[in-house]
C-alpha positions, 0 to 999 in steps of 0.5 A, a space after each residue: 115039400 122037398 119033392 116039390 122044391 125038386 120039382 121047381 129045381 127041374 123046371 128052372 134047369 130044364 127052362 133054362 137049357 131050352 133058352 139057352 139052346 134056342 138063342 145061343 148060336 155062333 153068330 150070336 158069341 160073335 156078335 157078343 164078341 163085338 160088343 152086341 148085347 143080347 137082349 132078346 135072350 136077357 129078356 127071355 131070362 128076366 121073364 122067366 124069373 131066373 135073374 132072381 133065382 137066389 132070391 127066396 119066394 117070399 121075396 119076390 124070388 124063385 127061391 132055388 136051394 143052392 146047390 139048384 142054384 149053383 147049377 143053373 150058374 153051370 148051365 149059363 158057362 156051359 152055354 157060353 151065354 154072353 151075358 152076366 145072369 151069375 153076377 145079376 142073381 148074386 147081386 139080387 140076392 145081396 139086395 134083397 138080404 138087405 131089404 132093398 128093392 132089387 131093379 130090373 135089367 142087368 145088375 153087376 157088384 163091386 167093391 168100396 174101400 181098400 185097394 179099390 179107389 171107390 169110397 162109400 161115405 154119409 153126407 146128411 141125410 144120404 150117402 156120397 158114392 165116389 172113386 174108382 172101381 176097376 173091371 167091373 164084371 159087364 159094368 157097361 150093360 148093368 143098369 146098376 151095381 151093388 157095391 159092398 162097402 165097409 164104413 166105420 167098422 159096419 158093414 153096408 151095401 149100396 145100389 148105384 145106378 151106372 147112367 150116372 158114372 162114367 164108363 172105360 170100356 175093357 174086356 178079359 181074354 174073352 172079350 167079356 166087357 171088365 170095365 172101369 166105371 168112375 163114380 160121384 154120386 149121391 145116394 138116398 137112404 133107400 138105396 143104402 142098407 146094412 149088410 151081412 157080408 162086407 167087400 172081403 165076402 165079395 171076392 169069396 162069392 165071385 170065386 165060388 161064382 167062377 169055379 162053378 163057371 169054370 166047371 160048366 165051361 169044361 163040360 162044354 169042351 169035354 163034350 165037344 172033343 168027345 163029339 170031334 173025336 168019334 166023327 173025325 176019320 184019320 187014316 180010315 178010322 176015327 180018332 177015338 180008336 187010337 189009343 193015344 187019343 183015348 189016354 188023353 181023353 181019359 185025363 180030360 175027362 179027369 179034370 172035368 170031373 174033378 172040376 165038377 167035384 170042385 164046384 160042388 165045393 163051391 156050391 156048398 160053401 156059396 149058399 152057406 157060410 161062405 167058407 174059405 177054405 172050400 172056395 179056396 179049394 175049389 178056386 185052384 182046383 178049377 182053375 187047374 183043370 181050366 188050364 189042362 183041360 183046354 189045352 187037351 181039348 185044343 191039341 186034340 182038335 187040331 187047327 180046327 179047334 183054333 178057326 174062328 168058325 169052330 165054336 171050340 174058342 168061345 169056351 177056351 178062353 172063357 176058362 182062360 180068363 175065369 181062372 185068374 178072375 176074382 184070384 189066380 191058383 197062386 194067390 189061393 194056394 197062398 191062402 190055403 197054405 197060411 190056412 194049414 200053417 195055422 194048424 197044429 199037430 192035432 188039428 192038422 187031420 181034421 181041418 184037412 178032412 173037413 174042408 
């Protein structure tokens, strides 16, 4: 069984490169840039069942283990693919551990309750979807949101379809759409379940889902630099004969691997028990890598690397925006040091090493 499952594993991961790289060239980033969803791409995806890759087989899914799983979320970053299949498999993945239908098209989530602004209340036989949740991950291409609400002390998640809500178009730093989407909707009873996770998991998730984005978007740039480097001749001879450009090859190359062993952290704790110490961990080591690295990547490309025409750019300001999303390093250094202070003297080591 475990060869077979390594099988599966490899033809996801092998299918998915091979679409990516078939549909996924500059003028495509561009157009996504602009506002252009990319359907043709999204299709081939949805077809080749990787929107439901962390759903299990006998649910109608692919059934990938985590950390296979996890990969393919590496591989969408390191092709910069302008659309939102992590946030699709994640919210599959919560309606389908609830016993929901999960709809076809792109699916985004959100949360009810708190600072939020959306409330999520019985009315009757029903359910009563109303207020505000702000930038939604691509919540003007998602057919529909699953949103994670917590009422009366119980835990629920809830499919609301989006052709309902009005929608505020916003972007982040890559111009990925974040957008405000205004609810008032009444919901049947099957498309509200119980759920084993309430909206605080949701931000654990969606910062378990960034870092191993993070990791793959600097594998990307890592790549390219190397590429950049060994081809361009500067006072006849590549840049890669200089030893200045080699120390500063070596630290990209650092955070590169050390944003990979981050995102394993990640990985591990998104298809377990959703740890927060390990996303935490990895949420600020990824994300300081994000900085380091692409500002290595830049100063080593020169203008080039800032021409709209280089493809450089589609990576950059997607670890840019990554990193502050679903928490800053700040905000989960916070979280860790309140983690350790919780400690004492004997428990201290043991909490270290086990995170």
């Amino acid at each position: 069984m475990e060869a077979i499952m390594e099988d599966v594993d490899a033809i996801v991961a092998e299918t998915a490169t091979r679409l990516f790289r078939d549909h996924i060239d500059h003028r495509l980033l561009a157009e996504a840039e602009a506002g252009v969803f990319p359907l043709a791409l999204w299709g081939a995806l949805e077809e080749a069942g990787l929107t439901l890759a962390m759903i299990p087989e006998e649910a109608g899914g692919v059934g990938l283990d985590g950390l296979a799983a996890a990969n393919l979320v590496r591989l969408t970053a390191y092709h910069a693919a302008p659309l939102p299949l992590p946030e699709t498999m994640l919210a599959a993945r919560l309606l389908a551990q609830a016993g929901l239908a999960v709809p076809s098209g792109p699916l985004s989530v959100a949360v009810a309750g708190g600072e939020g602004g959306l409330t999520l209340r019985r009315v009757g036989d029903g359910w009563s979807l109303s207020g505000v949740a702000e930038r939604v991950p691509w919540g003007r291409a998602a057919g529909a949101v699953v949103v994670l609400a917590q009422v009366g002390g119980e835990r629920f998640v809830a499919l609301a379809e989006t052709s309902g809500c009005t929608i505020i178009p916003g972007t982040n730093l890559a111009l990925e759409p974040r957008d405000t989407l205004a609810f008032d909707l009444l919901l049947p009873e099957a498309q509200v379940a119980p759920s084993a996770h309430g909206p605080g998991e949701l931000k654990l998730m969606g910062a378990a889902l960034r870092s191993l984005q993070i990791a793959g978007a600097l594998d990307r740039v890592l790549d390219l630099t190397a590429t950049y480097v060994s081809e361009r001749v500067q006072f006849g001879r590549t840049l890669s004969k200089f030893q200045a450009i080699q120390q500063s090859m070596a630290v990209l190359a650092g955070q590169a691997a050390a944003a990979g062993g981050a995102a394993d952290l990640a990985a591990d704790a998104l298809s377990g028990s959703l740890n927060p110490v390990r996303i935490a961990a990895a949420k600020v080591r990824t994300g300081e890598a994000a900085g380091v690295g692409a500002g290595i990547a830049h100063q080593l490309h020169g203008a080039m690397g800032f021409s709209y025409e280089h493809t450089l750019h589609f990576h950059t300001k997607r670890l840019w925006a990554w990193r502050d999303e679903f928490g800053g390093e700040a905000e989960w250094c916070r979280a860790l040091g309140a983690q350790v202070l919780r400690q004492d003297a004997d428990s201290l080591w043991p909490f270290i090493t086990a995170a």
